[in-house]
C-alpha positions in Angstrom: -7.9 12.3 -8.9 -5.0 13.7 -7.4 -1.7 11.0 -7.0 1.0 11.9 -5.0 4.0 10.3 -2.5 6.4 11.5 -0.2 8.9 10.1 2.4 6.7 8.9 5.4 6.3 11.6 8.0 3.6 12.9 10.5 1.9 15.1 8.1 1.2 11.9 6.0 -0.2 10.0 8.7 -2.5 12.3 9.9 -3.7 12.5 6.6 -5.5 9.4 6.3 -5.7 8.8 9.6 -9.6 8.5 9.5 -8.9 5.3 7.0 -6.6 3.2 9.1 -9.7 1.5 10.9 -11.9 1.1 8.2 -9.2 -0.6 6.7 -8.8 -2.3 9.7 -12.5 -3.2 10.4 -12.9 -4.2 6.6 -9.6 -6.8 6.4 -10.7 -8.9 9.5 -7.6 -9.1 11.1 -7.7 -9.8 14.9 -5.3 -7.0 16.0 -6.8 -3.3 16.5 -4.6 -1.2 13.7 -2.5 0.3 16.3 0.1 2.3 13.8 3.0 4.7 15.6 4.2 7.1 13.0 7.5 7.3 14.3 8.3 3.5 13.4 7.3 4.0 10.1 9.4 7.1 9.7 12.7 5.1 8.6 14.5 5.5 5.8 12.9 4.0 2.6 9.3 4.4 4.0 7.2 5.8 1.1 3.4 7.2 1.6 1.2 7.4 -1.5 -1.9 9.0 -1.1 -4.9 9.5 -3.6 -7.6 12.5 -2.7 -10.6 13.9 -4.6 -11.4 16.9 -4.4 -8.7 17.3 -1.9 -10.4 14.8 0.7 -8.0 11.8 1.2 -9.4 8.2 -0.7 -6.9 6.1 -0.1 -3.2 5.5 0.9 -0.6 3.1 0.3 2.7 2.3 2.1 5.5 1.2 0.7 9.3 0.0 2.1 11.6 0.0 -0.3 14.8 -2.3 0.6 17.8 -4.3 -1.2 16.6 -7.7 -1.0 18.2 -10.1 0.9 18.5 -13.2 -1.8 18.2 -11.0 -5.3 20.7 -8.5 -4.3 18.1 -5.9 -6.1 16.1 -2.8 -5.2 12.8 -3.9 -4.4 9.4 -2.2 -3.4 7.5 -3.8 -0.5 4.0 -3.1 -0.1 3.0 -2.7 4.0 -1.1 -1.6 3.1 -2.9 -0.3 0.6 -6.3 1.0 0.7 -9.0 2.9 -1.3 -12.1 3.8 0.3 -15.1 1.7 -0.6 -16.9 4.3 -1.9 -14.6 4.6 -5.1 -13.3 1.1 -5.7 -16.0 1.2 -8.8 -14.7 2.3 -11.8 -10.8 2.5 -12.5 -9.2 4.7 -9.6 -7.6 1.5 -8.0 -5.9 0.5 -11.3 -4.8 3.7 -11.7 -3.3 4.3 -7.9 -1.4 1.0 -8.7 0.2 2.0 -11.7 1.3 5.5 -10.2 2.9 3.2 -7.3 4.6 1.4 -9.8 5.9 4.1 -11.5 6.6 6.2 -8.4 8.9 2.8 -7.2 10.2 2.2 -10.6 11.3 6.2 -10.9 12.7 5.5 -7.2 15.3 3.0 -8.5 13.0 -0.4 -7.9 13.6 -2.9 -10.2 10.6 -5.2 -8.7 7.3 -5.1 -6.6 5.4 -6.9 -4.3 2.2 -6.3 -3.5 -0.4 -8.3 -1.0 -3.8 -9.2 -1.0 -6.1 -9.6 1.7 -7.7 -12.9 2.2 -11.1 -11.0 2.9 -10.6 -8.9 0.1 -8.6 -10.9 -2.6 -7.2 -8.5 -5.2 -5.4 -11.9 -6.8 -7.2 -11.6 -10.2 -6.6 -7.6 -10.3 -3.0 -8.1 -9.3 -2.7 -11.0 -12.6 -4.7 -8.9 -14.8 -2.0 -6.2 -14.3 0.9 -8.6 -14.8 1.6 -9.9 -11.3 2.4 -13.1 -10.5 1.9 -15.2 -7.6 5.0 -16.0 -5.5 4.3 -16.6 -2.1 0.9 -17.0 0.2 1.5 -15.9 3.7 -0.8 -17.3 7.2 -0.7 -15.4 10.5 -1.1 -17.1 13.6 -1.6 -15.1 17.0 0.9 -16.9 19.5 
């Protein structure tokens, strides 16, 4: 497996372009993933990618901010996603722990990740030390 991140830029989205709907498709949510790469291209917008064999896996996207109550450097997760097709074995663990260090080595002092309700990473999250702080709803208005 190859890890690697970089600020977000065009190049990154194309990349794993072909995963944003089966993300999409596979979460449930009612909106149509409908990303523009230029609003993502902000200062402290991180893309981590995973490939093998140099095809792309998987993908995360991270903002990293000063948070608002803590006054600290924090890592914000926006998606992360790993191709069905490997999620066996320990490839996800280990593309969470290179995010963790890539944020950590980035100046984060903390990390938040989030779950899907149709795919509830919850247990994985705990197992790796996470702890639950908050559970967010959506409602389309």
């Amino acid at each position: 497996m190859d890890f690697s991140y970089r600020t977000f830029d065009l190049e990154a989205y194309s990349e794993t372009e072909s995963l944003h709907d089966e993300n999409n498709e596979e979460s449930g949510f009612s909106w149509k993933l409908d990303i523009d790469p230029l609003l993502l291209m902000t200062p402290g917008t991180i893309y981590l990618s995973v490939k093998s064999e140099d095809k792309p896996i998987g993908y995360a996207i991270f903002y990293l901010h000063t948070h608002p109550h803590f006054q600290k450097l924090v890592a914000c997760q926006d998606v992360m996603y790993i191709h069905p097709e490997y999620r066996k074995g320990s490839i996800g663990i280990k593309f969470i722990k290179y995010i963790e260090e890539s944020m950590k080595g980035l100046g984060a002092e903390g990390i938040f990740q989030t779950s899907s309700a149709k795919k509830d990473l919850s247990k994985l999250f705990g197992r790796l030390g996470y702890e639950p702080v908050e559970t967010v709803y959506f409602k389309e208005i």
